[in-house]
C-alpha positions in Angstrom: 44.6 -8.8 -103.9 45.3 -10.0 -100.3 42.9 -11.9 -97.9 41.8 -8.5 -96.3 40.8 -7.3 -99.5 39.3 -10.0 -100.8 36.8 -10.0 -97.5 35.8 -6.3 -98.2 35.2 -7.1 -102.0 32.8 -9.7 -100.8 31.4 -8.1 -97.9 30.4 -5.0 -100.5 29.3 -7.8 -103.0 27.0 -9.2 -100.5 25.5 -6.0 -99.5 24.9 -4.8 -102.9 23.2 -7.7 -103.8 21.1 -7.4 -100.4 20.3 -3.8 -101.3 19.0 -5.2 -105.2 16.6 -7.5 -103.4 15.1 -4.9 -101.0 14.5 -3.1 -104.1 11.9 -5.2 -105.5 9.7 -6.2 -102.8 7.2 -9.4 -103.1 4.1 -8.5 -105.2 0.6 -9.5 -103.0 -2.3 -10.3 -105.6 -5.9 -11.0 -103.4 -8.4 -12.6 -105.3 -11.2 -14.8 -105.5 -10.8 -18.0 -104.4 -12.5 -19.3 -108.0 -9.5 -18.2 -109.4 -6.8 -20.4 -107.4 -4.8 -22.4 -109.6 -5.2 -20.3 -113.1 -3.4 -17.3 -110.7 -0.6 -19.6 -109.5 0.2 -20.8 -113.5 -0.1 -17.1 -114.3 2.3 -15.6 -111.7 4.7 -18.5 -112.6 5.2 -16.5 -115.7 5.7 -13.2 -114.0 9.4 -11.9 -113.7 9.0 -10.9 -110.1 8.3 -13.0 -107.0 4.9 -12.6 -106.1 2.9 -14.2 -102.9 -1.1 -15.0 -103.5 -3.9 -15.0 -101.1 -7.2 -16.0 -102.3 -11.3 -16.0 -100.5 -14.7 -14.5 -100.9 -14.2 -11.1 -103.2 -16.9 -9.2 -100.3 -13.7 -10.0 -97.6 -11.3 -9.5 -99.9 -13.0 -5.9 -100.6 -13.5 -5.2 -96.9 -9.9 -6.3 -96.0 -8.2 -4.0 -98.7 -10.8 -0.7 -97.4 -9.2 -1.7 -94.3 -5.6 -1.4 -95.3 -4.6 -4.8 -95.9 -1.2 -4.7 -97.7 -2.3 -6.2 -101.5 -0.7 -4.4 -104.5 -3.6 -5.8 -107.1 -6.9 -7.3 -106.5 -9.0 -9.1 -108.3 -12.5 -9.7 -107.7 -15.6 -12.4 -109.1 -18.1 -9.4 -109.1 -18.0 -6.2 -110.4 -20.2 -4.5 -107.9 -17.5 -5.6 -105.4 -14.9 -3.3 -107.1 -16.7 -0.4 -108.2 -17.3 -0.6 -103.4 -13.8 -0.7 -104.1 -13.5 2.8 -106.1 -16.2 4.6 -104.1 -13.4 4.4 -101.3 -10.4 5.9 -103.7 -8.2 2.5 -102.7 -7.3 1.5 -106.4 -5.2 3.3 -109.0 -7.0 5.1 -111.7 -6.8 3.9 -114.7 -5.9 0.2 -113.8 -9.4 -1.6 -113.8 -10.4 -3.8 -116.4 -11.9 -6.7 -116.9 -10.7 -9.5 -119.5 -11.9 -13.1 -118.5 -15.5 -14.8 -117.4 -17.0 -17.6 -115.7 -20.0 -20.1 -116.2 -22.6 -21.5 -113.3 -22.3 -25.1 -113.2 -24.5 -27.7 -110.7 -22.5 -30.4 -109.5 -22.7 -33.7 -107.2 -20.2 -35.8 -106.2 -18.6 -37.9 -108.7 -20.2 -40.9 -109.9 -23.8 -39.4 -109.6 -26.3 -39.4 -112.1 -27.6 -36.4 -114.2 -30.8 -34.7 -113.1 -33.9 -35.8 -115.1 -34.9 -32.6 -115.3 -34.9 -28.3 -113.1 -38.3 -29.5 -110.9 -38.1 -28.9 -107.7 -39.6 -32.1 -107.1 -36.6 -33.6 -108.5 -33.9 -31.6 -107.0 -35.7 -32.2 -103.5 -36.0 -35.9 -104.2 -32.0 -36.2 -104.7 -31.7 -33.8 -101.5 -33.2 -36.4 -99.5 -34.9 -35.7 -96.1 -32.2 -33.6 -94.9 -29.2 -33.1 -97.3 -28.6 -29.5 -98.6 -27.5 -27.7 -102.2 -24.2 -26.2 -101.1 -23.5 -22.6 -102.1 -21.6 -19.2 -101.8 -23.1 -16.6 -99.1 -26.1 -15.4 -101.0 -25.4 -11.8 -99.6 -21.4 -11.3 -99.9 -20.1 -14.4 -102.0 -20.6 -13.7 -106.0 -20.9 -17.2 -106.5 -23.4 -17.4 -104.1 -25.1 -14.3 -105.6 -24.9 -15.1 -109.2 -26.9 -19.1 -108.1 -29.3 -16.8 -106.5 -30.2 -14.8 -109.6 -29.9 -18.0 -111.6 -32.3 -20.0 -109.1 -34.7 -17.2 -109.2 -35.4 -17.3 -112.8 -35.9 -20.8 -112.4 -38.6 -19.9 -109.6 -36.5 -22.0 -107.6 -35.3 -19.9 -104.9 -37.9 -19.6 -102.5 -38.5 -22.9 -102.1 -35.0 -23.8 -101.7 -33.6 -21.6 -99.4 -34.5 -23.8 -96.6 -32.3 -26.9 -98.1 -29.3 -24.3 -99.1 -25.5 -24.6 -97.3 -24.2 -21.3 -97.3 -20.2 -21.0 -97.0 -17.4 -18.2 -97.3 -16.2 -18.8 -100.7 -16.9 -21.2 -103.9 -14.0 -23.6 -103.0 -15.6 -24.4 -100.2 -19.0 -25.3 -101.5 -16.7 -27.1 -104.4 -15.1 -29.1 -101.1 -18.5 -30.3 -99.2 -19.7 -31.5 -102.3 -16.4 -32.9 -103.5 -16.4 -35.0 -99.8 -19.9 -35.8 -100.5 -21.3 -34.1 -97.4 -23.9 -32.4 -100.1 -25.2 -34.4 -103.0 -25.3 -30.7 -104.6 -23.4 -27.4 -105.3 -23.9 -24.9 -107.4 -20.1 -23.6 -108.1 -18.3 -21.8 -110.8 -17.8 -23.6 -114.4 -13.9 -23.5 -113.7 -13.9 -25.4 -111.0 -14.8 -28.5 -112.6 -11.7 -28.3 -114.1 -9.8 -28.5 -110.9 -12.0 -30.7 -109.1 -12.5 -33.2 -112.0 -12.0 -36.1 -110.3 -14.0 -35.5 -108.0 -17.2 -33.9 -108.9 -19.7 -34.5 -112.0 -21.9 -31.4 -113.9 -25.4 -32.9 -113.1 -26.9 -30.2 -115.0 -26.3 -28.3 -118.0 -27.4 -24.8 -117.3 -27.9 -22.9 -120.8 -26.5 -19.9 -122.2 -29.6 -18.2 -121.9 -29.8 -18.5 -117.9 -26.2 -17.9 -116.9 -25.7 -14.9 -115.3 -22.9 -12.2 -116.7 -19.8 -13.4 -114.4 -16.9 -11.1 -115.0 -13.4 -10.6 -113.2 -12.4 -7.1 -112.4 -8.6 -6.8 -111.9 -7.1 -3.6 -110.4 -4.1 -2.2 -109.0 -3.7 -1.1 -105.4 -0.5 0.1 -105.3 1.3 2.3 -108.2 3.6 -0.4 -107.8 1.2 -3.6 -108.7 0.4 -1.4 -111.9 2.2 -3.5 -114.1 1.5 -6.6 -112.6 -2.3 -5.9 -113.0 -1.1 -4.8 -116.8 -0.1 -8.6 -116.9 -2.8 -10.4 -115.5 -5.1 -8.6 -118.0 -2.8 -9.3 -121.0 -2.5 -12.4 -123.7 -0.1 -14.4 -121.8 -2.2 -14.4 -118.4 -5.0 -14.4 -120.6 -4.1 -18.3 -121.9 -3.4 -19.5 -118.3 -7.3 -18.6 -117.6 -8.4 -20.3 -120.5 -6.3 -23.4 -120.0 -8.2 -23.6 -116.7 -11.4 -23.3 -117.3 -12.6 -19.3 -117.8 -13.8 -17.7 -120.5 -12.8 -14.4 -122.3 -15.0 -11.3 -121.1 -17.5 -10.7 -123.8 -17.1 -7.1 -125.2 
């Protein structure tokens, strides 16, 4: 084969391999922020390249209703998802929902446990002007689920005057974490990410937390079998190794 033919073998090499690529475009997952770093050991696994974008499942759910390109979804609140179905965005059949979370209350590390749930005592470690860091009450799940949780403590009332309301869980994890809050109320997996830098000040019992599923769903016919995945036994390990719990049935 001369140098001439050589070129053309490698020109049509190049473009057949260019052509396999386009093929099998980059799988988007959105999800809640909660689920960061179990998501990033899971898609490790996955055979095809996949990009992750992670916040507060309400904008996730708005930004999908309004087109943005993801191919699965998976959201910290059920309610969020069945918005999601209402407006025909996900693929039938897709939805489940295999893994769980725990409410924990948290300070920065080093602090002591709470002596006891009084609000005397949660307003004492506040101090004259500190505040209990949390998800948005009205679009955050983790911010919804410590709202039901406080209330059945008779808690919330009283409190929602000293309360820090932010976009997502990671980032009431972070202004406790930099000790700009002596409190958070954040998701039980997070202390597994944040270990080092946060203490549970509280055990909340099993009798008080609030049901705290993940829904997972496709978008696309084409993030089908990645949504398959992350609901499967391998995915499924990656959760647990950080922190969540397997979905009662």
């Amino acid at each position: 084969m001369n140098a001439c033919a050589k070129f053309v073998v490698q020109l049509l090499f190049a473009a057949f391999v260019a052509t396999s690529v386009r093929a099998e475009p980059i799988m988007t997952v959105f999800a809640a922020a909660s689920l960061n770093e179990a998501l990033q050991s899971a898609l490790a696994d996955y055979p095809r390249e996949t990009r992750l974008s992670v916040g507060g499942s309400g904008a996730i759910a708005r930004q999908v209703v309004q087109g943005a390109p993801a191919d699965v979804v998976i959201l910290a609140n059920p309610a969020w998802m069945d918005w999601l179905e209402t407006h025909n965005v996900i693929q039938p059949g897709t939805r489940t929902a295999p893994i769980a979370n725990r409410l924990a209350l948290v300070a920065p590390f080093g602090a002591l446990p709470l002596a006891d749930l009084k609000l005397e005592t949660i307003q004492h470690r506040l101090g004259d002007s500190s505040r209990i860091a949390i998800g948005e009450h009205r679009s955050v799940p983790a911010g919804q689920y410590a709202k039901e949780w406080l209330e059945t403590q008779n808690l919330w009332a009283d409190l929602v005057p000293r309360l820090a309301e932010v976009d997502n869980v990671r980032a009431a994890l972070a202004l406790v974490s930099r000790g700009e809050v002596p409190l958070a109320i954040v998701y039980a997996s997070d202390l597994v990410a944040s270990a080092d830098r946060v203490v549970p000040v509280w055990t909340i019992p099993n009798d008080q937390q609030p049901d705290i599923r993940y829904s997972i769903a496709a978008i696309t016919q084409e993030g089908a079998a990645l949504a398959q995945y992350l609901s499967g036994p391998v995915a499924r390990q990656h959760f647990l190794k950080f922190g969540f719990i397997e979905a009662p049935k």
